[in-house]
N, C-alpha and C positions, 0 to 999 in steps of 0.2 A: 121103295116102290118101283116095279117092272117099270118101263119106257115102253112106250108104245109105239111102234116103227110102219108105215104103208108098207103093204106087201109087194111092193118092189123093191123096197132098202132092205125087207126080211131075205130075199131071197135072195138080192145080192152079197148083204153078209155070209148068209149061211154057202153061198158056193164060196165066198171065199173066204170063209175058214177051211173049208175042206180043201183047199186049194194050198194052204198054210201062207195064203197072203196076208199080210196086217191090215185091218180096215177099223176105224173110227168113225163113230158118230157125236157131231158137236151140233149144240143148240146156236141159236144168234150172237151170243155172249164169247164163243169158242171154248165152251168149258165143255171136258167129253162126258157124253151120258153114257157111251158104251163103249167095250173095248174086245176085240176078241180076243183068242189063244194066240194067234200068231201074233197082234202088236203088242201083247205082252213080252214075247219073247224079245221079238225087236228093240221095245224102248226100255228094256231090262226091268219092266214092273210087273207086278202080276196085276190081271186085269180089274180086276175089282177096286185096289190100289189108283186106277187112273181113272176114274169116274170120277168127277167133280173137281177135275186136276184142269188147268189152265193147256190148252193146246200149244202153246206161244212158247213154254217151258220144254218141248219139246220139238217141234217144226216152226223154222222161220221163213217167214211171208213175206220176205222182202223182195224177193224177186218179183212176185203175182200179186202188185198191188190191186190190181182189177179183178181177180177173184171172184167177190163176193156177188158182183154183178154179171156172172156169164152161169148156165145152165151147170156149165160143167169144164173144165179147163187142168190143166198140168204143165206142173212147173221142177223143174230141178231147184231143190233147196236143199241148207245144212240141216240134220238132226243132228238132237244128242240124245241120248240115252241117261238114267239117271246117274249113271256113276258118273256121267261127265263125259264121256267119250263119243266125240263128232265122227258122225257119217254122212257120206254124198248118198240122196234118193229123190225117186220120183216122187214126187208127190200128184195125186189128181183126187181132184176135190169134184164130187156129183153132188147137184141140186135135185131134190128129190118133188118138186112143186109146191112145196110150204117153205116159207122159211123162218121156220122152226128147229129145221134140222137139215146135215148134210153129212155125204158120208168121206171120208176122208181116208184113201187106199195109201199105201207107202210099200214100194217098191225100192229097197237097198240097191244100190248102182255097184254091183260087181266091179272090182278091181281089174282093168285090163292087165290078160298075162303078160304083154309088150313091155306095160307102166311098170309091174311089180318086178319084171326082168331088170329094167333101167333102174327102179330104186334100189335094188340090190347093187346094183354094178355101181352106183354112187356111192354106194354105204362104203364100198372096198376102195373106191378113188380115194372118198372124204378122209378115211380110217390111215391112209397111205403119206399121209402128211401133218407136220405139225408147225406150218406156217397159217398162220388165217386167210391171208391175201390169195394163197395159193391154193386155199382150199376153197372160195369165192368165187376163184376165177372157175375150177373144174367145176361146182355147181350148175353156174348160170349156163355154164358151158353145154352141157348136158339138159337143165331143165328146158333152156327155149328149145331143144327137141319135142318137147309136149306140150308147154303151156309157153305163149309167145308174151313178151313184152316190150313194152321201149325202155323202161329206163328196172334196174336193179340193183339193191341195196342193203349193204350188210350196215345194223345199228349197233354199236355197245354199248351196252347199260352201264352209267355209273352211281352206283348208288348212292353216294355220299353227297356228291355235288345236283343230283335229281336230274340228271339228264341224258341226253341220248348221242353218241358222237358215230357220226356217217363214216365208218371207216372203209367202205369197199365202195365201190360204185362201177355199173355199167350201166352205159346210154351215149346213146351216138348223140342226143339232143342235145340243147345249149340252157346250161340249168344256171340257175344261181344258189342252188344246195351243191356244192360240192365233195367231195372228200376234205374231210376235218371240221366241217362245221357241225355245233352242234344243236339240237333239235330240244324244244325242252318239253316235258313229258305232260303238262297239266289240258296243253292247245294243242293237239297232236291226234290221229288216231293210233298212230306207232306207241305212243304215251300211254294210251287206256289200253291196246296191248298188254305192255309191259306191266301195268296197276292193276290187271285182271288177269293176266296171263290165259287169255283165251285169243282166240283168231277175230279178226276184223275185213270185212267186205265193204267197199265204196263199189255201191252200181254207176254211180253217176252223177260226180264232184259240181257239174252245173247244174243238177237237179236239186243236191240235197247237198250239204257243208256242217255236218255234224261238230267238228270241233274246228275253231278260227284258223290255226296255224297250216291246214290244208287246203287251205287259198290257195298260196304260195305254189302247192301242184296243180292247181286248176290255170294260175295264170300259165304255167308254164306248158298246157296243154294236155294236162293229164285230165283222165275220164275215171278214170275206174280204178280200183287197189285194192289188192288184198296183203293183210300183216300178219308174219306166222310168229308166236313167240319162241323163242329158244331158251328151253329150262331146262337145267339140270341140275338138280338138288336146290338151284337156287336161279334168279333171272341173270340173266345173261343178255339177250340184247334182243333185236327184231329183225327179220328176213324180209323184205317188201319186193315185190312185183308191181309196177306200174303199168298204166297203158291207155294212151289215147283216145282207145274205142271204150264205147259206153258197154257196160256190164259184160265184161271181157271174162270174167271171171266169176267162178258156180261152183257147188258144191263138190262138184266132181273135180274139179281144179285144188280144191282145198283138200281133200282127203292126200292127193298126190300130196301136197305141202307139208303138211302133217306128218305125212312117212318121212320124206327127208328131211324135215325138222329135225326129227329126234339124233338122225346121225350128224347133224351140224351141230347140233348141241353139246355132242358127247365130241364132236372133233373141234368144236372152239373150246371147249373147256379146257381141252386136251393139251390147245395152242397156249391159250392163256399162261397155265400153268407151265407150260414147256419156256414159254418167251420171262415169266417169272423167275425162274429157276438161272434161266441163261444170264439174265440182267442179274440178278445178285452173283453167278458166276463170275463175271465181268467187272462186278463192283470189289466182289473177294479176291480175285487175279488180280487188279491194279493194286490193293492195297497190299497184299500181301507182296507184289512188286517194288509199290513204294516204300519199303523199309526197306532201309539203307545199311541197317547192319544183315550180316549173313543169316538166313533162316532155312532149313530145310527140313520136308518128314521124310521121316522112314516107316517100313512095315512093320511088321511081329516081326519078320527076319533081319533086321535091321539092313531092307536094302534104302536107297532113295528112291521115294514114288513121286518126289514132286521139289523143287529150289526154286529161291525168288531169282530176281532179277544179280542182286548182289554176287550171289555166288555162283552168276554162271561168267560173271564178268570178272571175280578172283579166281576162278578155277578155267576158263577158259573151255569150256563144255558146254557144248549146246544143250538147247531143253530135253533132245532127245537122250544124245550122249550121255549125261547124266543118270537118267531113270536106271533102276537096278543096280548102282553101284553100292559099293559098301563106305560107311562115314570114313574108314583110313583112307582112301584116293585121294576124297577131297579133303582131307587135313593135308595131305602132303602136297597137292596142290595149291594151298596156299601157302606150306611153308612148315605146317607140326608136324611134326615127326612123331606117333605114340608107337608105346608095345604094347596097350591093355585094353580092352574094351571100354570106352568110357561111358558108354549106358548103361554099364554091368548093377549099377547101383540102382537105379530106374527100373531096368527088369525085374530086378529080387523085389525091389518096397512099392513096387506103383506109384512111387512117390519122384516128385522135380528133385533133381540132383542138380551140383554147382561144381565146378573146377576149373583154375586159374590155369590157362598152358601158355606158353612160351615158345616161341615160332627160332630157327635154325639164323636168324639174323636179329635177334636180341626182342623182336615184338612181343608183347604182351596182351593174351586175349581171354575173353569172360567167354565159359562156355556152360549154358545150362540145355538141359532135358525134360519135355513137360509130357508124361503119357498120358496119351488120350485114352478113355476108357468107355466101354459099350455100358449098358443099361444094368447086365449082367455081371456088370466089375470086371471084365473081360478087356485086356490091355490089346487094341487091336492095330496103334500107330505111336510115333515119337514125335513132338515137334525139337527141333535141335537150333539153340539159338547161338549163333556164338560175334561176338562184338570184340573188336579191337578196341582196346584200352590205351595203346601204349604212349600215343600223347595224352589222354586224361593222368597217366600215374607218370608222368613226367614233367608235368603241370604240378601235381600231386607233391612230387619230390619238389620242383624249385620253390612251393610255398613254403613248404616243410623245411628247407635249407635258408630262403630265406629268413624265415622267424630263428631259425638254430642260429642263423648269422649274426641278427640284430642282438639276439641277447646273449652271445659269447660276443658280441663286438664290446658293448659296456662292459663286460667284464673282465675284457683284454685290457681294454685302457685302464680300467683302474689298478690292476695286477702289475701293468706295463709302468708304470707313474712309480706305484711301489718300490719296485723292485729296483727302476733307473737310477733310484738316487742312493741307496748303496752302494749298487756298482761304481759309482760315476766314485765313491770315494774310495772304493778298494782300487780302481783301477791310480786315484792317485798317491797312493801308499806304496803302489807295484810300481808306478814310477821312478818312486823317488829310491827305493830300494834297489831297482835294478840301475840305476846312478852310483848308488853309493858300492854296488856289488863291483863294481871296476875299479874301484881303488887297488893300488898294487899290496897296500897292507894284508887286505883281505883276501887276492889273491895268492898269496903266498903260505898261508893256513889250506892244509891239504883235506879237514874235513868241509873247506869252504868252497871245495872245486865244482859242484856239480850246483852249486847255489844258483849261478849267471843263468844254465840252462831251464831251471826249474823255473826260476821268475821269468823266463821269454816265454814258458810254456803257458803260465797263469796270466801273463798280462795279453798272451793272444788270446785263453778262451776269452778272457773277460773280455774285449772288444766285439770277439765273435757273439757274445750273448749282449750285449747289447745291439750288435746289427737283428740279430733274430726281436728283440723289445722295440726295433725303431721299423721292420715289418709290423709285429702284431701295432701299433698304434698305427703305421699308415695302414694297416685294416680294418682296424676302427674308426678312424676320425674320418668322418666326412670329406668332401673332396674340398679343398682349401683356393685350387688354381681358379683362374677364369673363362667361362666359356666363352666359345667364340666359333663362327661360323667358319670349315677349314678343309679343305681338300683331305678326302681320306688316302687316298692315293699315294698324298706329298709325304705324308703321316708315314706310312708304310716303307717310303723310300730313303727317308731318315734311318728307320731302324734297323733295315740292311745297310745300309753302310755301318752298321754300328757294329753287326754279327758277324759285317761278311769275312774276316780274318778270319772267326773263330771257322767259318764253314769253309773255309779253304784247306785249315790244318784239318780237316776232317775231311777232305776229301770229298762233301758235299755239293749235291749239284743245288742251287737256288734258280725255280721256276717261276716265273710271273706270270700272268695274264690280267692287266690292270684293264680293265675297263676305262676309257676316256673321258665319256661322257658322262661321267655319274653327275648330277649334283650334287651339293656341298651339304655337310652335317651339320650340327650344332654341338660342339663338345670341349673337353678340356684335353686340350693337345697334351698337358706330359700324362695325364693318364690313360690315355689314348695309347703312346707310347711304349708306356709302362704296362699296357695289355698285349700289345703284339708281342714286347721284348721278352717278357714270359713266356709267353705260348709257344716262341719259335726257338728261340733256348731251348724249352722241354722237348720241344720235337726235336731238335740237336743230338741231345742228351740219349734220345731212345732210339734214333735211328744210326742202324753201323756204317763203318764207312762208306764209301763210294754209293752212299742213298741219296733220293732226295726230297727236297723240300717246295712245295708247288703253293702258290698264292694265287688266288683268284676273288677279285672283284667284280660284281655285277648287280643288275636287278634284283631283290627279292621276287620271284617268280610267283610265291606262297598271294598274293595281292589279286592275283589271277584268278584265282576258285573262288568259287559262291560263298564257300563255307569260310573265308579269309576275307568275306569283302567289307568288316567292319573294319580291319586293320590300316593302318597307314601305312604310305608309301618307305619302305625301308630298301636299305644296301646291307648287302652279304657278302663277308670276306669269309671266305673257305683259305683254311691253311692245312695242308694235305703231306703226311711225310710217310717211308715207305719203311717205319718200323717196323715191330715182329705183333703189332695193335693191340689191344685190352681187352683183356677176358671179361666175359658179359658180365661176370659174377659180380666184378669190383667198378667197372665203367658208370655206375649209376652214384660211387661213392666218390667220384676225384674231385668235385668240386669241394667237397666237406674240409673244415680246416684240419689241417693237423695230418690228414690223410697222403700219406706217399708209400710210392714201392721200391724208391731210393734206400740205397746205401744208409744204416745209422751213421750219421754225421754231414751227408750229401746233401741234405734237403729237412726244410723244418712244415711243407706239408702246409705250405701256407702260399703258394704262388699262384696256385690254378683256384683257391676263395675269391684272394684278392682280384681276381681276371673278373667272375663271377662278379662280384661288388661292383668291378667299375661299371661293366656291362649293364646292370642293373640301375644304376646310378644316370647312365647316358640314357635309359627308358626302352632296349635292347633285350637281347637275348643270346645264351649262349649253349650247345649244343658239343656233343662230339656223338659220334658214329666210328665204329670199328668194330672190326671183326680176328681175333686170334691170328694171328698171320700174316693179316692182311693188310697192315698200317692204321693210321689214325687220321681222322679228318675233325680239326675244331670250324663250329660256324658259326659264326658268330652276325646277328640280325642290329641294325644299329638305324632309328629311323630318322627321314629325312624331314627335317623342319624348314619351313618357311617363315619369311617377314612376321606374316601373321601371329605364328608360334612362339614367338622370339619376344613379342609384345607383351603375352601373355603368363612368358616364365616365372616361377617361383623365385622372387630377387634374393632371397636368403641361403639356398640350396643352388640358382643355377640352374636346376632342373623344368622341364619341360612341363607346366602342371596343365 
C-alpha cells in the first residue's frame, strides 16, 4: 500500500531526491516506510529493500537521545551500510506535525583532505617498522594531531587464555591499568570489541556503564571511549582512545580510526610474526650453539653459511671469518688433513654419508653429512657433523683389553702351572749332566768336547723360560702384597736409585719435578715399584744416548672440567723420554700382551700388560701420547683415597671398592 505523506515531507523529499540527498521516512516504531534513490545508494540497499527494515540497523541514536522530543534537530552519528561498512554522517531528523512520521536526511561527512593526507602518512610510518612499541608510539604520535586524548592504548588478544593484555600505553594520568596487566574480555567494552569485531563508543562512563569492568576507567576519571578492532584474517587486539571530557568522541572521529585501524592491523600482524620468527631464531641459535660437538652448513657450493659455537672455538674464526669458507680450512684447522671431497658421496646419492678421519696427532673423529632438501628433491644445503671420538674409542680399547686381559690372564696361569713343572725337572737333569760333563774321563773323549757348552746353552734357555712363565703368572695372579697408604714420590725415588747406573752407562740425563705436597695413595708398594721400573726401563731401552728422561708429579688437572667432575681426586705421574716416539698405527696396541717391537729374544711383550694390570688393579689409569719423532710420554692417573675409602675396601682384593 502507497504511504501517505503532508505535502510538506512530499516536497521535501522530492527536492531532495533531486538533489541526490538520502532522506527517510520512519513511523513512531522507527521502522522506515519510505526510502529514496539517493539512501538507497547510501545504505547500499535498494529502496524498496529498506521499507519495513528497522532504522536502528542502520543509524545510531546514541548521540541524540532527545530527538524524539524536539521539532527537528541534528546530530553526528555512526552509519553502516548493509555490507557492514561504517561511516561518519549528519544526521537531521524533521518532525513533520504528526507523530506518525518523520523524515530522516543523512548527509555522509566527507573525509577531510588534511585527515586523509595524515592517514596515508601513517600508513608509510606504520608499514616502516616491525617493532609494535615502536609502531604505537608513531601512532598515538601522530593521531593526537586530530583526535586529542588523555590516556591510549594498544590491547593483544589472546585467544587461548580469553583475554586482553595492555601492552602499549600512553597517558600522562595516574592509572592503575598499567602496561602488562591483563583485561579480561566477558566485563570489558574492549572485550565485546574483540567478540564482535565491530567498534565501540562510550559518550559518557557516569551516565551509562554498559559492561562492569569499565568502572575501573570512570574511577580513574575517564568520560568517554572509543575501541577500534584490529583484524586481520583473524583478531588481534584493540586500539582504545580515552578521554576525560564527556562524548569527546563521533562518528567523524571514528571513521579516521577505522582508516588507520587497518594499517595497524597489517603492521601488528607484521610485528607479531616478525618477533615470532626472531624468538624461534634465538631459540634455534642457542641450540644449535649448545651442541658441543662441531656442526656446521654449507651451500650447493659447498661453502660455510653458518658454524656453531664449537667450531669457531676449534678453529678459532669468528662468525664472520668463517662464512664462505670451504669444509678443507676448517678440517685443517682443527687438525685433518684430507685430499678428497668428503661430501662427494652426499652430492651424488642425497643421501647422509659417514667416515671415520684421524686428525695429524693421533685423534679420532666421527664425521657425518645430512642434505637438506627443498620440496622439489632439490639438494639446496649440508649440515656437516663431526664429533671427537678419541677418548670414547680409547675407553672402547681399555675395555676391550681389559676383558682380552682377564681371559688370557686364566689362561696364562693354567699353561704357566703346566708347563713349570717339566721344566723345573729338565732343568734338574741339566744339572746333574752338566756336573757329571766335568769329569776328566769324559773330557778326554774328543766327540765329548763341545758337550760342556751345549748343556750351558740348554740349562740357560731353560731358566730364561721359566723367568718368562714366572712373568706370565705374576700377570695373572692377582696382586698378593699388602696395601698401604705411601708417599708416591718416596716410591719413585726408590726406583731411581735402582736405574740410576744403568742411566749413567747411557749417558742419560734423569729429570724430576716431584710435586711435594701431594697426598698420599693407597697402594701395594712393590707393585707400584714394579710399574715405574718398567716403564722407565722401556723408556731407557728406546731412547739414544745422551737423551732424557723427565718425571713429573702433580694434580690431576682433568678434576677441574665439568665434564670430569664425577671423578675422584687423583695424582698423575708423566714419565717423558726423548725417543724417536710410536707410530700412531701401533701406539693403541703396546699395552696388549705379547705385543713388542723389540729385538726376537730382547723382550717377551709382557711388560707394558703387566704396567696396565697393576694400574687397573690400584682403580687408575694408564695412557701414552706420542708422536713419530717426537718421544713418548706414559701417564699414568692413580686416585687418592681417604680414611673413609680405606674402611670401605674390598678385604680380599685390597682394592678400593
Amino acid at each position: 500500500m502507497d504511504v501517505l505523506f503532508p505535502q510538506e515531507l512530499g516536497f521535501l523529499l522530492s527536492t531532495l531526491d533531486s538533489l541526490n540527498i538520502p532522506a527517510l521516512v520512519i513511523d513512531k516504531n522507527r521502522k522506515i516506510q519510505f526510502a529514496n534513490a539517493a539512501s538507497g545508494a547510501a545504505l547500499g540497499c535498494p529502496p524498496d529493500d529498506l521499507r519495513g527494515a528497522g532504522l536502528d540497523a542502520f543509524v545510531s541514536f546514541e548521540e541524540a537521545r532527545s530527538w524524539e522530543k524536539t521539532p527537528a534537530c541534528s546530530f553526528e552519528s555512526d552509519c553502516r551500510r548493509k555490507n557492514g561498512e561504517v561511516f561518519a554522517a549528519k544526521i537531521t531528523v524533521i518532525a513533520q506535525g504528526t507523530p506518525d512520521s518523520r523524515a530522516v536526511i543523512i548527509q555522509e561527512i566527507k573525509e577531510d583532505p588534511a585527515h586523509a593526507w595524515l592517514i596515508n602518512e601513517l600508513g608509510g610510518i606504520i608499514n616502516s617498522s616491525l617493532s609494535i612499541g615502536t609502531i604505537f608510539r608513531m601512532v598515538v604520535s601522530e593521531i593526537k594531531k586530530i583526535i586529542g586524548y588523555d590516556r591510549a592504548s594498544l590491547l593483544l588478544y589472546n585467544e587461548e587464555k580469553e583475554n586482553l593484555l595492555i601492552f602499549a600505553l600512553d597517558t600522562g594520568m595516574k592509572t592503575l591499568m598499567p602496561k602488562g596487566v591483563k583485561a579480561p574480555i566477558g566485563t570489558t567494552s574492549a572485550g565485546w570489541v574483540v567478540k564482535n569485531n565491530k567498534p565501540w563508543i562510550n559518550q559518557d562512563l557516569l551516565e551509562n556503564i554498559r559492561f562492569a569492568d569499565d568502572k575501573k576507567l570512570a574511577d580513574e576519571g575517564i568520560r568517554s571511549t572509543i575501541s577500534i578492532p584490529l583484524f586481520k584474517d583473524h583478531m588481534l587486539g584493540v586500539f582504545n582512545l580515552d578521554s576525560t571530557m564527556p562524548s569527546r568522541y563521533s562518528g567523524k572521529d571514528l571513521q579516521i580510526l577505522l582508516s588507520v585501524a587497518r594499517h595497524i592491523a597489517i603492521a601488528l600482524e607484521n610485528a607479531l610474526l616478525f618477533e615470532e620468527i626472531s624468538r624461534e631464531k634465538k631459540e634455534w641459535k642457542k641450540t644449535f650453539d649448545a651442541i658441543t660437538d662441531m656442526v656446521w652448513i654449507e651451500d650447493s657450493n659447498q661453502r660455510v653459511i653458518r658454524a656453531n659455537q664449537t667450531v669457531l672455538e676449534k678453529t678459532e674464526f669468528t662468525s664472520a671469518q668463517v662464512v664462505g669458507r670451504p669444509c678443507r680450512q676448517l678440517m685443517e684447522k682443527i687438525g685433518i688433513k684430507i685430499t678428497e671431497r668428503l661430501c662427494q658421496q652426499t652430492v651424488s646419492s642425497r643421501m647422509p654419508s659417514f667416515r671415520e678421519l684421524t686428525s695429524v696427532d693421533g685423534g679420532i673423529f666421527h664425521f657425518w653429512v645430512y642434505p637438506l632438501v627443498d620440496e622439489e628433491g632439490r639438494m639446496y644445503a649440508m649440515v656437516h657433523y663431526l664429533k671427537d671420538v678419541t677418548d670414547q674409542k680409547r675407553l672402547e680399547q681399555h675395555l676391550v683389553r681389559s676383558n682380552r686381559l682377564a681371559s688370557l690372564g686364566t689362561l696364562v696361569a693354567g699353561i704357566a702351572h703346566e708347563i713349570n713343572n717339566p721344566l723345573g725337572i729338565i732343568a734338574g737333569y741339566s744339572d746333574a749332566l752338566m756336573d757329571r760333563a766335568r769329569e776328566d774321563a769324559l773330557l778326554k773323549i774328543p766327540e765329548f768336547e763341545d758337550f760342556p757348552e751345549y748343556l750351558e746353552t740348554i740349562h740357560k734357555e731353560i731358566f730364561r723360560c721359566k723367568g718368562i712363565l714366572r712373568s706370565l703368572l705374576d700377570f695373572a695372579s692377582p696382586s698378593s702384597g699388602s696395601f698401604r697408604q705411601l708417599d708416591i714420590n718416596e716410591i719413585i725415588k726408590e726406583v731411581i736409585l735402582l736405574v740410576n747406573h744403568r742411566a749413567k752407562r747411557l749417558n742419560h740425563r734423569m729429570e724430576f719435578n716431584l710435586r711435594r705436597d701431594l697426598p698420599k695413595i693407597y697402594a701395594e708398594p712393590g707393585a707400584l715399584r714394579q710399574l715405574f721400573m718398567n716403564i722407565i726401563i722401556n723408556s731407557m731401552y728406546f731412547t739414544p744416548e745422551n737423551g732424557s728422561i723427565n718425571i713429573t708429579t702433580q694434580m690431576d688437572d682433568r678434576q677441574n672440567e665439568e665434564s670430569m667432575a664425577f671423578r675422584p681426586p687423583s695424582i698423575k705421574v708423566v714419565i717423558r723420554d726423548t725417543g724417536p716416539g710410536i707410530p700412531g698405527n701401533i701406539i693403541d696396541k703396546i699395552f696388549d700382551p705379547f705385543f713388542t717391537t723389540k729385538p726376537a729374544g730382547e723382550g717377551t711383550g709382557l711388560g707394558l700388560s703387566i704396567c696396565h694390570k697393576i694400574v687397573e688393579e690400584h682403580g687408575g689409569s694408564i695412557d701414552a701420547e706420542s708422536a713419530a719423532g717426537h718421544g713418548t710420554s706414559f701417564i699414568i692417573r692413580l686416585p687418592v683415597v681417604t680414611a673413609k675409602d680405606i674402611e670401605v675396601r674390598d678385604k680380599t682384593t685390597g682394592r678400593i671398592s
